[in-house]
Structure formats: C-alpha cells, structure tokens
C-alpha positions in Angstrom: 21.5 7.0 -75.4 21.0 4.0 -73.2 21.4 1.8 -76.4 24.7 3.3 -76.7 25.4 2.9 -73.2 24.4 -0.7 -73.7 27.2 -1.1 -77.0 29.8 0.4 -75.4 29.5 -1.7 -72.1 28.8 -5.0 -74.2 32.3 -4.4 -76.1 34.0 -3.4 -73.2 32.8 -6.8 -71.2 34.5 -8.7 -74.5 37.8 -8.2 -72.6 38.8 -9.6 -68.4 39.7 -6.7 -66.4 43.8 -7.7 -66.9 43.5 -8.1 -70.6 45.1 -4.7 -70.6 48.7 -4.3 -68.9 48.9 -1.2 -67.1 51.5 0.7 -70.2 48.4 0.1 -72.1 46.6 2.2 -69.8 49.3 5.1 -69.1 49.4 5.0 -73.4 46.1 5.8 -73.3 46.1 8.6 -69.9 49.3 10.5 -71.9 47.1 10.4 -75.3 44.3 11.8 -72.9 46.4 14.4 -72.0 44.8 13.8 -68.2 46.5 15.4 -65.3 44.0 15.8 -62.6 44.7 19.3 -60.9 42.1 18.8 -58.0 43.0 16.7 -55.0 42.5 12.8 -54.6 41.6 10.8 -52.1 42.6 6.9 -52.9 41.1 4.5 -50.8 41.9 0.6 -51.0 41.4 -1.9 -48.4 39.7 -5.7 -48.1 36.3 -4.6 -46.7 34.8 -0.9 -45.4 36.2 0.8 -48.3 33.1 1.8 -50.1 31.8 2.9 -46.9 34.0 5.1 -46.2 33.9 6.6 -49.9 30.6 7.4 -49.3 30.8 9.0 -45.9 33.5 11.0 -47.3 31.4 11.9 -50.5 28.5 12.9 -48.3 29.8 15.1 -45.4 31.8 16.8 -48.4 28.8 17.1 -51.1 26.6 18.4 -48.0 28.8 21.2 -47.1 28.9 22.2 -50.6 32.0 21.2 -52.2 31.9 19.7 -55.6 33.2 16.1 -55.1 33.6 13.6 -57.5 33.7 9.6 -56.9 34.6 6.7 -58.4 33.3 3.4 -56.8 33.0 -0.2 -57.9 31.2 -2.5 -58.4 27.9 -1.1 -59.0 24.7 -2.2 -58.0 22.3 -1.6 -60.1 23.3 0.8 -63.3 27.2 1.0 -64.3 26.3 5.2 -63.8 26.3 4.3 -59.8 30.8 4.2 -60.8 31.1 7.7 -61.1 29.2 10.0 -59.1 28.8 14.1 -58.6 27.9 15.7 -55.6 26.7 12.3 -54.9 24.8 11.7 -58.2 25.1 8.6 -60.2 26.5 10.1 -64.0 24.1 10.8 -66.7 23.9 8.4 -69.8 25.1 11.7 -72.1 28.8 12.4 -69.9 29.0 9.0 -69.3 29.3 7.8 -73.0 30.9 10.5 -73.9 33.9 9.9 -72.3 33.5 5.9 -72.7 33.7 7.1 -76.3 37.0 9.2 -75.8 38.7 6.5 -73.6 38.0 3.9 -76.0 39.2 6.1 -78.8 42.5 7.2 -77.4 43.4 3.2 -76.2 45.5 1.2 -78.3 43.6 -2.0 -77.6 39.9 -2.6 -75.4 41.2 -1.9 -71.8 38.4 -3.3 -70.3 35.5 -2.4 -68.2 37.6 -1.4 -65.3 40.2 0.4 -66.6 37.7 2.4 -68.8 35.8 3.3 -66.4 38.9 4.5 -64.2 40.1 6.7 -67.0 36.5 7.6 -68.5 35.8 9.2 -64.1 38.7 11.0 -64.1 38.0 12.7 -68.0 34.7 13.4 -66.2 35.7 14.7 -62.9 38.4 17.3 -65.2 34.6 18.4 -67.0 32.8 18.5 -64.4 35.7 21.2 -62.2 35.2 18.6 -58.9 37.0 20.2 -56.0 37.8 16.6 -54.5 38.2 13.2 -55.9 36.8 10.0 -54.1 38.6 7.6 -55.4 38.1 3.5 -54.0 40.9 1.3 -55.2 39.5 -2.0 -57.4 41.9 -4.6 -56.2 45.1 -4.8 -54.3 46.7 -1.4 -55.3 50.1 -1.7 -57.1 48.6 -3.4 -60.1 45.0 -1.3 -60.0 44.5 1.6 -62.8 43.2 3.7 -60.4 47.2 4.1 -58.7 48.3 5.5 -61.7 47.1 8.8 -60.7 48.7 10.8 -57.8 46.8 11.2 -55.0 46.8 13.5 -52.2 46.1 11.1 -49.1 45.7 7.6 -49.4 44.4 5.3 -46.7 43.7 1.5 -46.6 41.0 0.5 -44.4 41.4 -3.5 -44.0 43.9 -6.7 -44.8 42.0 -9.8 -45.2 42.1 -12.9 -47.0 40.6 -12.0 -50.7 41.2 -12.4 -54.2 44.1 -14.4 -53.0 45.1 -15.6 -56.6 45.8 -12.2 -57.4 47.8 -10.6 -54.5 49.0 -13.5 -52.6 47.8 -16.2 -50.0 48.3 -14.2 -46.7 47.5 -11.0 -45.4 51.3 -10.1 -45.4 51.6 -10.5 -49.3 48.2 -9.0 -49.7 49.3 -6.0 -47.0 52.1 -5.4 -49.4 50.3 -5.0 -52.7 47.8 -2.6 -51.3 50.2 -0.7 -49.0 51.7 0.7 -52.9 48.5 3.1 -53.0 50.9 5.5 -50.5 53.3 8.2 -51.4 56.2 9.7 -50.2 56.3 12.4 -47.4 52.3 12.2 -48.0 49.8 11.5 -45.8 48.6 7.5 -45.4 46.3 6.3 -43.1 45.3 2.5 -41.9 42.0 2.3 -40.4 42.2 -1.3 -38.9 44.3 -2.1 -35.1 46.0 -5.2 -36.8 47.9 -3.7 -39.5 50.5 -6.3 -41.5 54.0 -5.6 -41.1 54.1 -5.2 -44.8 52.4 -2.3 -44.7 54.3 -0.4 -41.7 57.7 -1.6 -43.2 56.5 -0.1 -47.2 55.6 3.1 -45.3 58.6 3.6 -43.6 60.8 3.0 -46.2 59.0 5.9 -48.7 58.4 8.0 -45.6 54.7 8.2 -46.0 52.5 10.3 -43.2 51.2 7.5 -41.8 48.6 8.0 -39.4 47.5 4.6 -37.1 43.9 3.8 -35.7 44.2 3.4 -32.3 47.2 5.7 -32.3 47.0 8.6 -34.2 43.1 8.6 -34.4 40.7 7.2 -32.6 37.0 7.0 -31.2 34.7 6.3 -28.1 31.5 4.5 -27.8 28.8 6.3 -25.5 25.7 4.6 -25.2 23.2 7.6 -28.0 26.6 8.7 -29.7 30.5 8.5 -30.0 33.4 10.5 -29.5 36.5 10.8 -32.4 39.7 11.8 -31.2 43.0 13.1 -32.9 45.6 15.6 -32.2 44.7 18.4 -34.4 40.8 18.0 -33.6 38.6 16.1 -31.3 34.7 15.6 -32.2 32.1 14.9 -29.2 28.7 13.7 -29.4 28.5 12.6 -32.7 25.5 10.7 -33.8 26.1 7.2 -35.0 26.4 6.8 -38.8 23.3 5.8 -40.6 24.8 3.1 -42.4 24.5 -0.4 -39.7 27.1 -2.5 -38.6 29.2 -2.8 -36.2 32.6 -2.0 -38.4 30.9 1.2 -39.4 32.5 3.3 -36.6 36.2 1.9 -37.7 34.8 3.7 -41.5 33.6 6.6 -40.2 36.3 7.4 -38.1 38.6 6.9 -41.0 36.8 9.2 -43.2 37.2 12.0 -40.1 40.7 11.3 -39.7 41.0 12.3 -43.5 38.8 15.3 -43.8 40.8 16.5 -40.2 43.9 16.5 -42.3 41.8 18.2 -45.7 40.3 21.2 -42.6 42.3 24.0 -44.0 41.5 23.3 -48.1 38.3 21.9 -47.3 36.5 23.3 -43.4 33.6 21.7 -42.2 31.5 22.8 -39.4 30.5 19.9 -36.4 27.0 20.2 -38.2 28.1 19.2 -41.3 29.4 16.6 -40.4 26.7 15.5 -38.0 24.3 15.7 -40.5 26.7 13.6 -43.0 27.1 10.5 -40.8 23.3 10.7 -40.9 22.7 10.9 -44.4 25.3 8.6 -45.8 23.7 6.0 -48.0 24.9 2.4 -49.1 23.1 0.1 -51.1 23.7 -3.5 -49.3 26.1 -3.2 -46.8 24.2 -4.4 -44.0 21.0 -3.0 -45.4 18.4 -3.7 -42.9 14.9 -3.1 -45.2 11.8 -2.1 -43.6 8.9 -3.7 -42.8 8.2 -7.3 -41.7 9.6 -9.9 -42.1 12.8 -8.8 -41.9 14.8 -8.8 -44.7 19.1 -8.2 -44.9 21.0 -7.3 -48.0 24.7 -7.9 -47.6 27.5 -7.8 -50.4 29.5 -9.8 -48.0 32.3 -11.7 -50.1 34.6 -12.7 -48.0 35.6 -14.6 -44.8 36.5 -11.4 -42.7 32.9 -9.9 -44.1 31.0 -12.5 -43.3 32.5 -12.2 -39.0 31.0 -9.1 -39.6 28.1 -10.0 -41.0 27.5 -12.3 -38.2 28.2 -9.8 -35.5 25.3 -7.6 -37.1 22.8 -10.3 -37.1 23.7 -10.9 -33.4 22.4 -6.9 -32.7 19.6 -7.4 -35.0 15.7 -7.9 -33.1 14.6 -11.4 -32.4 14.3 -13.5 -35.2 11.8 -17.0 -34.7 14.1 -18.3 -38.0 16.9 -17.3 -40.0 16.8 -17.9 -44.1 19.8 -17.2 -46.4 19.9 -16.6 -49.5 22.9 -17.0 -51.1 25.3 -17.2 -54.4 28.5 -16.7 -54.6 31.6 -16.3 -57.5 33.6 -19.6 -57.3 37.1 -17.7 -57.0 35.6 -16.5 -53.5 36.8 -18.8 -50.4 32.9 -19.3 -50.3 33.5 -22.4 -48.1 35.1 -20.8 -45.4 32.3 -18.2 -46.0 30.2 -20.9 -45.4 31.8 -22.6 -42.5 31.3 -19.1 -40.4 27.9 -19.0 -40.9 26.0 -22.1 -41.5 25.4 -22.7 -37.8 23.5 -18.7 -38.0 20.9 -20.3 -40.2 18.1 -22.2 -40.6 17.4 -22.3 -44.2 19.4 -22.0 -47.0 18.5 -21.2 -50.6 21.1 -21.8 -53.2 21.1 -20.3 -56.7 23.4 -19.4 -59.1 24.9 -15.6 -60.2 23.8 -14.1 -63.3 27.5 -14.2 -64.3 30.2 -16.9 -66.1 32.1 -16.4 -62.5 29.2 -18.6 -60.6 30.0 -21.4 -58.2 27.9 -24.3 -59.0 24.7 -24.7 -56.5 24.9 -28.0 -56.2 28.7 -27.8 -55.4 27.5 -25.5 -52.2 24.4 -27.9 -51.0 26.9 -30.6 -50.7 29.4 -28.5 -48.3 26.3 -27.6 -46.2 25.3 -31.4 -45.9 29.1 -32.1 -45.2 29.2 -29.8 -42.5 25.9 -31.3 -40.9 23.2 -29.3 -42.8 19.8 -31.3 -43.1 19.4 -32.0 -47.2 15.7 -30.8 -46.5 16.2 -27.3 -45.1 18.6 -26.9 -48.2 16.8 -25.5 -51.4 18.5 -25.2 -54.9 17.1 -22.6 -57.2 17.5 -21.4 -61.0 18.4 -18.1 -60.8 18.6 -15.3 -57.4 14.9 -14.2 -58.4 13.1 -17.2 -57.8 15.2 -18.1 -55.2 14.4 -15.0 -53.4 10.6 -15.3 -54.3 10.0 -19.2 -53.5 12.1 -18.1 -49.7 9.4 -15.7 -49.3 6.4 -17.6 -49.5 8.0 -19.5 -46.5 8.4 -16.3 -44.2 6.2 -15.4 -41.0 6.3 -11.9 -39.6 8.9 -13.5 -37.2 11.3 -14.7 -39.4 14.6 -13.4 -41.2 16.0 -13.3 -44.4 19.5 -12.5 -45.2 20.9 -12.1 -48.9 24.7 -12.5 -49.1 27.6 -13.8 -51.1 27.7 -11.1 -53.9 26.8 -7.7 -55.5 25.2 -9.9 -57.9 22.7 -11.2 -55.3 22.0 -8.0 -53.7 20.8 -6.7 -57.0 18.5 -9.8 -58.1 17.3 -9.6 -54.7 16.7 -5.9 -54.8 14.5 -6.4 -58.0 12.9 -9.0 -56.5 11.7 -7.3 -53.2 10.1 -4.8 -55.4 8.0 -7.1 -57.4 6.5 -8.9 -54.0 6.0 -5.8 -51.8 4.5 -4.0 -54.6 
C-alpha cells in the first residue's frame, strides 16, 4: 500500500496546485456525487489557523464526537491532511479515495485539490459528526470554499503569498473574507480586522462575531478567563501549544464551539482538558532537554513578530543559533530583517524542494544588513545543517529552526538521529 501511496502522490506532484481551475474541480465533486450532510467548520486566515483546527479537533474528539479534519501542509506523512478523531488517515482509505478522485476528474487536479475532495469522500465514509476544515490559501479561489460550511471564521490578515491575493492586507482581507456566508455565522479572531473584510460581511449579512467585541478573554497570572454573551468560561488553564498568539487561537476556537453548544455540548472539563491536550508539530515547539532546541514553521513577516515575542519568554539563552531555509516566493528578507538582530549564528541551507531560495542569496542579505561573514554558515541540505549547528551547542545555548514546514521536518529527522 505505501508503494501505492507513493504513485499516486508522485503523479499528483506532476501538476502546480492551480493547474486545475476550480470548474475542473466542481466537474469532478458533481461526478462524486459529494454533498456533505454533517456540519463544517472553514477556517482561513494568514497565521493561527492550524492552531485553532487543532484545538477545535481536540476539545471535540475528547468529548466524543466524531470529527473529521483536513489540514495542510503536512509535516511528516501526506496521512497527517486528513485526520479522525484526531488520527492521521490510514494508507488503505487514503488511496482509496485518491483513487476515486482521480478517477472521476477530467484532468490531474493536483495535490491540493485532491486531497480537498479525497477528505471530504472520506469524512462521508467515515459518518464524522463535524468537519475541521483549514482553508489552503486566500479563500475565494481555494477548493476547500466550494463546499458549504456552517460557520466560517478567519483568524489573521498579513502580508503572504502576496502574488496570489494581492500586495496589501486590504486585497488579501478581501480574498479570504469570501470563506463567509450569508445570514451565517463568521468570526474574525484578530483586533485589526481590514475594512475589506467588515464591508464583504456586511453586504451578504454574515453573523459576524468580532474579537474584542463579541468574544473575548482575560489573562490571570496560572489561567485565563473567555468571555461572550451566550457563555463565559473562568479559570481555564492555558493551552498546551506556546506562544504568545495562542490565547487569540484558542479563544477563537471557544467562540465557535459556544455557537456549536446546543448540536454539539461540552462540559468546562472537556474543554479544560482540550486546551491541554492539543498538539501541534512546530508551531513554537519548544523540545525537551538541553540545549534548547525551537521548531517553528514561521513563513512570514507577521510569524516571525511572533516568533520573536516567544523567544523573548523563553529561559536564558548564553547564544542564539538559527537554522534556517526558506521558499524564495516568501518575503524571506523582511523575515530576515525582524530577526537577524535575535541571533548569533546562522546556518543557511537549502529546502528539499524546486521552490528554494538560494543560500548564498540569504548569506549576502545577512552580511548587507551587518552580519559578520564568519558567524554565517552555508550548508547542503537542512540535515547537515542542523547536525554541523549541533556540534557547536553548550547546554546554554539555543537553537531555533524556522523559515518552512520543510525545515521543521529535516530538522525533526535530524534531532532524532543525534539524541538517539
């Protein structure tokens, strides 16, 4: 099975993810005869959107409903996509319906779009109560709109993929703001919300519920408080996942499963025990041990602030290491330009991918921006890079891996061969 896996995913990688026009896709849902009954969350948003898929999927799967949810990108295994009850897919279902989606299209739609299609024939099997759905990019444009869903919420507007959805945060605001319905509930999880988005939901009548307005939370100094008008939560323990953005997530994901209390009730315990238990490969990922290793997927400018502000919290560190790669359609300078000053070392190598910005491109933007050529190290691939950085670190020191999911999996790999 896993060398079917492997065919069907090496065709599927033949084609870009907008090879396919979305008709080709809604040809191949209506041949698919797919019309989700259950209930769908969407969620898009810049950063903070997988995290709050995965609180959502975890305070839901623990109280024993049977949720279904489609993330991307993965981290380690393409299974990690689609998940029930909080379990990557099994080789057999998963190529399965790869099979049947790839049968039904017209033309090869695509790792994306497959995927999006091949979760929801899945899901149907499987009888989920609830979909977790996370949006791939922007919203009008993404596959994963074409279904309806029953509340959608956007979690951030920052500057990313730019040359798809536009070069500000209004323009961007607008493409993903398309994920809401009319006369259904929309939420927006971030205090600076474009004017793009208010405006789109105003003008369909969405729901929309405002952070800071509608819902909202407290800091205490062992827990936090989340506040709406249908339901207030005290004392709740702070969510297992780090970072200082993760209350904005989690109180996102409450303000949604407030509004799902009378389809889907939780007690305060179960959801207590959720925040706890929710799990996210590299987001923030503080490892244990010494020395202290970080894995961050941070991408973009407005995750890298964040990233920053974490380190900040973060025990005393006698040096700071990064290791780093990055995709060259990323604005990986101003990336760079945030956090160059937060480092001491940097080791550069490239992604196991065509997408790649050149290392040597990167050393000479460090050096430009006043980075000493010999605390600068260029490296073949993530593995040595991560492995050569190691032989450098004291018990003292710090290493943060950013720039990619790419380099948060090479890394990965890579911790486990030196601390085995």
């Amino acid at each position: 099975m896993e060398t079917i896996k492997a065919q069907l995913i090496s065709n599927l990688l033949t084609q870009t993810n907008f090879s396919a026009s979305l008709l080709d896709v809604k040809k191949t849902i209506h041949k698919l005869k797919l019309q989700p009954s259950y209930p769908i969350i969407l969620v898009a948003g810049t950063n903070g959107k997988g995290s709050c898929c995965a609180y959502l999927s975890t305070i839901l799967s623990n109280a024993g409903y049977r949720v279904g949810t489609f993330t991307s990108p993965h981290v380690f295994e393409y299974n990690e996509r689609i998940a029930i009850e909080n379990k990557p897919i099994d080789d057999a279902n998963l190529c399965q319906a790869l099979q049947e989606v790839i049968a039904a299209a017209e033309l090869n739609l695509g790792i994306f779009k497959t995927f999006t299609l091949a979760a929801h024939l899945i899901f149907a099997r499987q009888q989920v109560d609830i979909a977790i759905v996370e949006v791939g990019i922007g919203g009008a444009q993404d596959a994963t709109n074409l279904f309806e869903p029953s509340i959608s919420a956007i979690t951030t507007v920052a500057l990313d993929h730019c040359e798809l959805l536009g070069n500000s945060v209004e323009e961007i605001g607008a493409q993903k703001a398309q994920i809401y319905r009319p006369f259904k509930p929309a939420f927006f999880a971030s205090k600076h919300i474009p004017q793009s988005v208010l405006a789109y939901a105003q003008q369909i009548q969405a729901q929309l519920e405002l952070a800071g307005r509608d819902f909202s939370y407290t800091r205490q100094t062992l827990s936090w408080n989340f506040y709406t008008d249908q339901q207030n939560y005290y004392s709740l323990p702070y969510p297992s996942l780090r970072g200082v953005e993760q209350l904005e997530n989690a109180s996102l994901a409450l303000a949604i499963l407030v509004k799902l209390r009378e389809q889907f009730p939780l007690s305060l315990a179960q959801i207590k025990a959720g925040l706890l238990q929710t799990t996210l490969i590299g987001r923030f990922q503080v490892l244990a041990g010494v020395p202290q290793i970080v894995l961050d997927t941070a991408h973009n400018p407005q995750a890298i602030d964040t990233m920053c502000e974490n380190m900040l919290k973060l025990p005393f560190a006698k040096r700071n290491f990064a290791l780093f790669g990055v995709a060259k359609d990323k604005n990986w300078q101003e990336i760079i330009r945030k956090c160059n000053k937060n480092f001491d070392y940097w080791y550069i190598a490239p992604l196991n991918s065509e997408r790649t910005e050149q290392p040597q491109l990167i050393a000479d933007y460090l050096v430009s921006l006043g980075v000493s050529t010999k605390n600068i190290y260029q490296l073949p691939n993530i593995k040595s890079a991560f492995t050569q950085c190691y032989q450098q670190l004291s018990s003292e020191d710090r290493l943060v891996c950013f720039g990619s999911f790419l380099v948060v999996e090479e890394a990965s790999h890579a911790i486990q061969e030196v601390r085995a």
